[in-house]
LORO-392188 format. One record per residue: x, y, z of N, C-alpha, C in turn. Coordinates in steps of 0.1 Angstrom, whole numbers, m for minus. Each point is the difference from the previous one (the first is absolute). Last residue first. Layout:
BEGIN
<r <X Y Z> <X Y Z> <X Y Z>>
...
***
This chain:
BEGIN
<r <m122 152 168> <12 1 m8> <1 m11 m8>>
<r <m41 25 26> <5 m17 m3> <11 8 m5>>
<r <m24 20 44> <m1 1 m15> <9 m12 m8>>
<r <m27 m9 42> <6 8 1> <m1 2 m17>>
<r <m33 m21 37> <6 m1 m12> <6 13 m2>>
<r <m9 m25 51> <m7 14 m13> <9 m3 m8>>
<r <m1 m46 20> <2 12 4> <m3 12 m8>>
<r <m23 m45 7> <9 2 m11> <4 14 11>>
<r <m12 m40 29> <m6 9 m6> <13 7 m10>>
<r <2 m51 24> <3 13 0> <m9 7 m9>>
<r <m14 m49 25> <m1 11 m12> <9 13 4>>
<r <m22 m24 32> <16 m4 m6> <1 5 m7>>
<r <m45 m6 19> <7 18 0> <16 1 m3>>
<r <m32 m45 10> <m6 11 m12> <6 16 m7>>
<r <34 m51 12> <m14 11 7> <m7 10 m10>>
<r <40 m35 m3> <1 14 m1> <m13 7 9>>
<r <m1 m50 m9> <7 8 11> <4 12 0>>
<r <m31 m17 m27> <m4 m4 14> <12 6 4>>
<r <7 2 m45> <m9 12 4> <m4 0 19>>
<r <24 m35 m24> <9 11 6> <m4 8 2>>
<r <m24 m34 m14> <6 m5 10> <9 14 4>>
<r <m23 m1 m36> <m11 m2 9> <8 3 12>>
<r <25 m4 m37> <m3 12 m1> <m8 m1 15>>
<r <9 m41 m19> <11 5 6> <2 17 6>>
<r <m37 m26 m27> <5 m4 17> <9 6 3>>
<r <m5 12 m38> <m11 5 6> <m1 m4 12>>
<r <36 m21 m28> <2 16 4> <m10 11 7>>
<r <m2 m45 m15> <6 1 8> <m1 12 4>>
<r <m29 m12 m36> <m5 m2 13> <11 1 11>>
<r <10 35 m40> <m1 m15 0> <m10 m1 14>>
<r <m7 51 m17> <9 m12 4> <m2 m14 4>>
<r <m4 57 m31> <m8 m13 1> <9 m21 11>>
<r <m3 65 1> <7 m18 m2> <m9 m7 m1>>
<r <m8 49 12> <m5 m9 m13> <4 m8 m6>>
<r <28 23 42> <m12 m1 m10> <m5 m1 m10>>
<r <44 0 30> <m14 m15 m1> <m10 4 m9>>
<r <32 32 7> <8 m8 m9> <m12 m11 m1>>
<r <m6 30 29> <m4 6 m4> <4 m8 m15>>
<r <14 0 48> <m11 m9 m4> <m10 1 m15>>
<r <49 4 30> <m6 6 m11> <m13 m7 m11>>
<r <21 m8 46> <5 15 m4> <m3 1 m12>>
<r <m18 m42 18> <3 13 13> <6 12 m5>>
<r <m9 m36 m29> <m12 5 5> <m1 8 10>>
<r <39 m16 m19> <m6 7 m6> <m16 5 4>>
<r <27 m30 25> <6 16 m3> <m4 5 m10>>
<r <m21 m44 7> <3 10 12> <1 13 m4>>
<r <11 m29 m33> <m17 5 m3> <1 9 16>>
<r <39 m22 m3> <1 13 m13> <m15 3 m3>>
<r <5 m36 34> <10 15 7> <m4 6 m12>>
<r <m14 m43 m14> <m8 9 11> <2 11 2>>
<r <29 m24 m31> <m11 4 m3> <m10 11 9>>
<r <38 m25 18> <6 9 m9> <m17 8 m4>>
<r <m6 m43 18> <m1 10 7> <8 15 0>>
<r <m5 m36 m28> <m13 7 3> <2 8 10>>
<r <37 m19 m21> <m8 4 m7> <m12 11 4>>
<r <25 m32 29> <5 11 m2> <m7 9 m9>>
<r <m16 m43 8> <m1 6 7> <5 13 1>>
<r <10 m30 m31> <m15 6 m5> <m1 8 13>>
<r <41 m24 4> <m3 16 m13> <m12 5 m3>>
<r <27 m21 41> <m9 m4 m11> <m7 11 m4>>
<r <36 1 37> <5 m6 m19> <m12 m8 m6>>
<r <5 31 42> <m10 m13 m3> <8 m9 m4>>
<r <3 49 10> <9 m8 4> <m3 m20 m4>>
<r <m29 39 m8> <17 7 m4> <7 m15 1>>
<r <m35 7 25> <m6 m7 m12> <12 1 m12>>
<r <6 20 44> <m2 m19 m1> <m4 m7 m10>>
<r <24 53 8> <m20 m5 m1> <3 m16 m1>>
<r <39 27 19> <m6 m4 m13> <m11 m1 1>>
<r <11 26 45> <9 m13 m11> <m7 m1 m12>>
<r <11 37 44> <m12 m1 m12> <10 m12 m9>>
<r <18 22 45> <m14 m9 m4> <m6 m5 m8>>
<r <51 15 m9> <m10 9 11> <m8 m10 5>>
<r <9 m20 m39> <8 16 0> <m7 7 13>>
<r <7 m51 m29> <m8 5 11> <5 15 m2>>
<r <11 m33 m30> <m10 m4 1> <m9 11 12>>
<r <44 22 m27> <m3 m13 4> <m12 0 5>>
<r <2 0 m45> <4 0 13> <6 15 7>>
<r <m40 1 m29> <10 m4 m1> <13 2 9>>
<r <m59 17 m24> <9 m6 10> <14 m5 m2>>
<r <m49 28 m21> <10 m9 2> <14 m1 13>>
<r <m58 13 m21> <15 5 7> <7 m11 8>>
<r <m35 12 m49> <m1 m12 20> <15 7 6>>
<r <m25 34 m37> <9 m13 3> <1 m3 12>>
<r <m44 23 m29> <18 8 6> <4 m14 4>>
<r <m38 m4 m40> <3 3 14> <15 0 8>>
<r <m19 m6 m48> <m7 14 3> <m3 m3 18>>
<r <28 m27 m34> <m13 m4 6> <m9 9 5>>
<r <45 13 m9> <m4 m3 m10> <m10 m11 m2>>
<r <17 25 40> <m4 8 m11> <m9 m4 m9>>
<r <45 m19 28> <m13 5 3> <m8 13 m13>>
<r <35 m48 m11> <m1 16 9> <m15 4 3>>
<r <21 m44 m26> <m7 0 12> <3 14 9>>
<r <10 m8 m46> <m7 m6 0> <m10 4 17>>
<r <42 13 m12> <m6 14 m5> <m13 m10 0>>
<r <34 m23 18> <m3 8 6> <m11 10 m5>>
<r <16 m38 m25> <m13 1 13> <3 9 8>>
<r <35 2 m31> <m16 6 m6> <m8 m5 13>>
<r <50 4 7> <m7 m9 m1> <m14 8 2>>
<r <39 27 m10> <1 m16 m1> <m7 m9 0>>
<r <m10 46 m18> <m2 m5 9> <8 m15 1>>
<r <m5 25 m38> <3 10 8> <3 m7 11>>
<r <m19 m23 m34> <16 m1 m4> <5 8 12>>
<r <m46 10 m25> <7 m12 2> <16 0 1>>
<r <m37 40 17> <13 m4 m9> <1 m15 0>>
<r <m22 27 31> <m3 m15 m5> <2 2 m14>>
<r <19 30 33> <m6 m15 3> <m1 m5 m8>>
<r <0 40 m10> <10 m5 m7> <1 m15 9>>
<r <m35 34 8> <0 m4 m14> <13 m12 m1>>
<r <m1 22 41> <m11 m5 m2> <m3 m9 m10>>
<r <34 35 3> <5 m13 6> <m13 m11 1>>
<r <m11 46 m24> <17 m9 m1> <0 m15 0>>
<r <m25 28 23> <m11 m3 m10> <9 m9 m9>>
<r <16 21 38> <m9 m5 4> <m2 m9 m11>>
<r <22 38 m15> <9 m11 11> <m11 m11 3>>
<r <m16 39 m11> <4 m3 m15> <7 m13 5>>
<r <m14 22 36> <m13 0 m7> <9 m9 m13>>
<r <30 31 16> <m7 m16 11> <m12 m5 m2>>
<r <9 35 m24> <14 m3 m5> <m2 m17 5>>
<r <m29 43 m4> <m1 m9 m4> <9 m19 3>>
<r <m5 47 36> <0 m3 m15> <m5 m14 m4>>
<r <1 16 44> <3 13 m2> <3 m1 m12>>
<r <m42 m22 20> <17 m4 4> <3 18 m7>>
<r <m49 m20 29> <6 8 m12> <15 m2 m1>>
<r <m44 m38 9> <12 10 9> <10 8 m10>>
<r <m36 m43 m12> <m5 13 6> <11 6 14>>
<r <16 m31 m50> <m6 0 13> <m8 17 10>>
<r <24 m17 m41> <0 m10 5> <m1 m1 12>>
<r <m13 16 m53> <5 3 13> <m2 m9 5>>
<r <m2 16 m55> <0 m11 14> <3 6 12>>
<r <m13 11 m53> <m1 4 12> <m1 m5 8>>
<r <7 m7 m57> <m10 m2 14> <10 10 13>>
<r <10 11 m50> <m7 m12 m2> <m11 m1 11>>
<r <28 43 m18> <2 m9 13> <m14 m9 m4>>
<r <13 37 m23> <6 m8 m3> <1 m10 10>>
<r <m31 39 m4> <6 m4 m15> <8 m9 m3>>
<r <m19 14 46> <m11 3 m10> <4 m9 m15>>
<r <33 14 31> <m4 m14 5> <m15 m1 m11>>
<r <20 39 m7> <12 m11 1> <m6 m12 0>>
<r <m21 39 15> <m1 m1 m16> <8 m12 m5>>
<r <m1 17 46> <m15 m8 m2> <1 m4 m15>>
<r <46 11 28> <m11 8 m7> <m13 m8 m6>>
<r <29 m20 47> <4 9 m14> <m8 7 m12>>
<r <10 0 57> <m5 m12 m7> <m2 6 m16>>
<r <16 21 46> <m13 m2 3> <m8 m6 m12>>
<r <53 m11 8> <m12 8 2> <m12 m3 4>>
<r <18 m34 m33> <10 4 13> <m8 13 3>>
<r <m7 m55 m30> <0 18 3> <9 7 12>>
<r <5 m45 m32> <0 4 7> <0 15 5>>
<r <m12 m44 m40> <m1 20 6> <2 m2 12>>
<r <10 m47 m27> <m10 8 6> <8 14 2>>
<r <m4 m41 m37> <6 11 2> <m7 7 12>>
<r <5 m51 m20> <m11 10 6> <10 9 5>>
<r <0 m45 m37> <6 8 9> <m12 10 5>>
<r <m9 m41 m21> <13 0 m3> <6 10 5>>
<r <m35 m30 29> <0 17 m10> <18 m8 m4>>
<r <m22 m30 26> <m7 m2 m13> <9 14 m7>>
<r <m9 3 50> <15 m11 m8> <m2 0 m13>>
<r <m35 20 25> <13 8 m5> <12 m6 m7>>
<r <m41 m13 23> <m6 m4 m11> <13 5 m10>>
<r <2 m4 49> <5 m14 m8> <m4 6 m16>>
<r <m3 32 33> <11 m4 m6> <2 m14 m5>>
<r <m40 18 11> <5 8 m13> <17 m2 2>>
<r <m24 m25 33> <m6 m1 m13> <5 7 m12>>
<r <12 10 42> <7 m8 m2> <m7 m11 m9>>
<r <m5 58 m1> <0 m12 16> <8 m13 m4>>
<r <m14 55 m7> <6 m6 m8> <2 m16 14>>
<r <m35 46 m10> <5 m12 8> <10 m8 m5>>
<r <m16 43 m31> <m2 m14 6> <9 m6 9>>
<r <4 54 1> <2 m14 m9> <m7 m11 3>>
<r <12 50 12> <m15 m4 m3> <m3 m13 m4>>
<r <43 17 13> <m10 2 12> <m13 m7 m5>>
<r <41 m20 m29> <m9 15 6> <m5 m2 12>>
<r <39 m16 m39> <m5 m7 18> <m8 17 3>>
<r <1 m19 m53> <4 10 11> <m3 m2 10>>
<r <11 m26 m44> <m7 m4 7> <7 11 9>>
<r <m6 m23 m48> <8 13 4> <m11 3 14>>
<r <18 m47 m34> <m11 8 4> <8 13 7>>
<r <14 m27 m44> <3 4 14> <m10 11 5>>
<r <10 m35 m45> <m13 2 8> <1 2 14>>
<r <35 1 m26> <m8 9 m10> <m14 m1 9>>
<r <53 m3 24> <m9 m4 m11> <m12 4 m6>>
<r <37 33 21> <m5 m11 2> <m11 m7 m10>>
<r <32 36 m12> <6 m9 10> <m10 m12 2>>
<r <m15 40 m11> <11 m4 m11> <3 m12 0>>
<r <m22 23 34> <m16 m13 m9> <13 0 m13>>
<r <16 26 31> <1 m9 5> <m9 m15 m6>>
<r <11 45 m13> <13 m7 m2> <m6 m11 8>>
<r <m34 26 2> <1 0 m17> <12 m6 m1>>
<r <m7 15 43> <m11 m14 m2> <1 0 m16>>
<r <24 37 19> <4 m16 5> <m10 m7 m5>>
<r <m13 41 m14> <15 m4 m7> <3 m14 6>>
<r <m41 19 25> <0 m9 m16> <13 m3 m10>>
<r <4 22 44> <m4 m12 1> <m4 m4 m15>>
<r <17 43 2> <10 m8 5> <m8 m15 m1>>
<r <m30 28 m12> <8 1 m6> <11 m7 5>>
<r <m37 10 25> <m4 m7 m11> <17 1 m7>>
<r <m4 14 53> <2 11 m18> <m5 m17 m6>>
<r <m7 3 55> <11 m6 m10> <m7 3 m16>>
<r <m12 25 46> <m6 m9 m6> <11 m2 m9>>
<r <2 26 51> <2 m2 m15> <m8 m14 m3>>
<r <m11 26 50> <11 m8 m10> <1 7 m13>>
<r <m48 16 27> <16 m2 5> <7 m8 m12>>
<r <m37 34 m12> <0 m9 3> <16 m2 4>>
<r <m25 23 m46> <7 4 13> <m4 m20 8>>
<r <m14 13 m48> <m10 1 10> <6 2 14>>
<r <35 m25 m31> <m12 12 m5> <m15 m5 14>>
<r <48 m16 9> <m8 m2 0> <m10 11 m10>>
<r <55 0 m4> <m11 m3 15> <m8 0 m6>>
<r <40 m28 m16> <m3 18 0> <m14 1 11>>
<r <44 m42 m21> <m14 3 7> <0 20 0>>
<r <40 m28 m14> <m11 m8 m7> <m12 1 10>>
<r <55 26 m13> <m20 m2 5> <m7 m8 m5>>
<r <50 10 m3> <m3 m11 m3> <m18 m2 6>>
<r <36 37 m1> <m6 m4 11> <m6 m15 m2>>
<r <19 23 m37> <10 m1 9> <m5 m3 13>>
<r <m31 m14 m43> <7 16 9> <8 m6 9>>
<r <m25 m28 m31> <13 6 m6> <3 12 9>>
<r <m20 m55 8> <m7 13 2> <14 7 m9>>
<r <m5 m48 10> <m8 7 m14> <m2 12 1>>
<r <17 m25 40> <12 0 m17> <m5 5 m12>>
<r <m27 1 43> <9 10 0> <13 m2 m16>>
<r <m32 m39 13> <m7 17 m5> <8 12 m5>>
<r <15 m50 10> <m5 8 6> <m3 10 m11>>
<r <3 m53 2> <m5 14 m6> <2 9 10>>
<r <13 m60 m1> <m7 15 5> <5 11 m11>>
<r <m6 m54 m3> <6 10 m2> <m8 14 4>>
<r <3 m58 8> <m1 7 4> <7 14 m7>>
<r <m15 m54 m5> <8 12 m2> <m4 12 3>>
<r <m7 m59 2> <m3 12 m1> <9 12 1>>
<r <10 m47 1> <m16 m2 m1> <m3 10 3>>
<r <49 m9 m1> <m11 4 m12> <m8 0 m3>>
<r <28 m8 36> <m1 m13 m3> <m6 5 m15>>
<r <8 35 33> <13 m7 m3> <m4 m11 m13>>
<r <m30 22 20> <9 7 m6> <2 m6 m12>>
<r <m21 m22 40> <m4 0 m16> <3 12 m8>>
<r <19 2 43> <2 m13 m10> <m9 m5 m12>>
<r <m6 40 25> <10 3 m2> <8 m16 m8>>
<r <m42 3 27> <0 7 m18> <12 m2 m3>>
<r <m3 m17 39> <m4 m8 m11> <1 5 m10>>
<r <33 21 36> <m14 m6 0> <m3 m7 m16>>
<r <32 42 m1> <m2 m10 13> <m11 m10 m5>>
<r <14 40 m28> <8 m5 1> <2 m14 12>>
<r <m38 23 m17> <9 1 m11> <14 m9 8>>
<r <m36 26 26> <m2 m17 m10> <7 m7 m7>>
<r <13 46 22> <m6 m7 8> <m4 m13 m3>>
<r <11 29 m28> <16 m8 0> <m9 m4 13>>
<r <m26 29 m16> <m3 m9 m7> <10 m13 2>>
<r <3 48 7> <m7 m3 13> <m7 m16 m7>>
<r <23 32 m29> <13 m9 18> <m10 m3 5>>
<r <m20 24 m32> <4 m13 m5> <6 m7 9>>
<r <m29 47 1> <8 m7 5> <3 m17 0>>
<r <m30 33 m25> <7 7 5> <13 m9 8>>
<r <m27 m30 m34> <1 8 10> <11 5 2>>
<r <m30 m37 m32> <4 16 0> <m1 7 13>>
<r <11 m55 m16> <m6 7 7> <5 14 m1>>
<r <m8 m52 m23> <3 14 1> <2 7 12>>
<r <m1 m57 m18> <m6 11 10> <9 14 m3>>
<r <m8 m53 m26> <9 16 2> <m9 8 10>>
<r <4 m56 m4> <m8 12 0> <9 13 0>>
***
């Protein structure tokens, strides 16, 4: 996969780039990474790639012009069916559905904004979709673009040493993960779960199973809905609803703005 990326700030990309998984599917050629900055397309000795706001108002807004010069060297560059994707405030949810559907892409160029965010005309005329990754404001695009990144590039064939991992994560059943364990057997008070300990695997199974309907029905109950689920899993659901109680349930917190 070719991945783009247009930003003010490219160093901040050697965060993925050079450690960790991405950084070995670097290495191994199951993807590529080339940044943009803005500022290389500009021709004044200050190198501006923002001015202020029409209508007044705090910050700057990033000029159309620096950014469409980078995205015109950058759709050079990348393959022919490259989507063009801005980490916005206003953006679709981006989750762990849209990153499996992402592996498929022959490349995705994303925008990273900066400020109080870039000219409405831009995104209007050359930006495909609009993602974000979550309700809390950041101070750019850049971490948002990272996320989406490392997300995507899981399930890369080849990224990962061993694929049942990207098989058996949380998410991709549309509930959060059993929580795991490893030596040594005791820590303090608190020991393995017994079922942990068994070495029978159906037993492990299920009760792996249980915990990830638990915790999801305790912090995020919101993933259960409009499932459709096996006869286990409805027992298994029955059973954890009894012990959580009627008021176990956390409540969503006030909704903030999304990045």
């Amino acid at each position: 996969m070719w991945l783009g990326v247009i930003s003010v700030l490219p160093e901040m990309f050697d965060a993925v780039s050079k450690d960790g998984v991405f950084s070995r599917a670097l290495a191994a050629g199951h993807l590529s990474l080339n940044c943009f900055n803005p500022r290389d397309y500009t021709r004044d000795k200050h190198r501006t790639v923002d001015d202020r706001p029409y209508g007044g108002g705090p910050g700057m807004v990033m000029m159309v012009a620096p950014l469409l010069a980078a995205l015109l060297d950058a759709k050079a560059q990348a393959p022919q069916r490259t989507r063009v994707v801005f980490m916005s405030p206003q953006g679709r949810r981006f989750d762990q559905q849209n990153a499996i559907a992402s592996k498929g892409d022959e490349g995705i160029i994303l925008i990273c904004g900066r400020y109080e965010g870039i000219d409405e005309r831009f995104i209007s005329a050359y930006v495909d979709e609009e993602w974000s990754i979550g309700d809390y404001v950041l101070s750019g695009g850049e971490l948002p673009a990272m996320v989406v990144m490392d997300a995507i590039a899981r399930h890369l064939p080849g990224t990962l040493g061993n694929q049942q991992s990207v098989i058996d994560e949380s998410h991709l059943d549309g509930t959060l993960d059993y929580p795991q364990y490893t030596r040594p057997e005791k820590v303090g008070t608190e020991s393995v779960p017994e079922e942990l300990m068994s070495g029978d695997h159906n037993r492990t199974k299920r009760f792996r199973r249980s915990q990830a309907l638990k915790r999801t029905l305790e912090r995020r109950p919101d993933l259960l809905t409009g499932r459709v689920f096996d006869p286990l899993d409805r027992q298994l659901l029955t059973a954890c609803a009894q012990q959580l109680g009627p008021h176990s349930v956390e409540k969503d917190g006030e909704k903030k703005q999304d990045y």
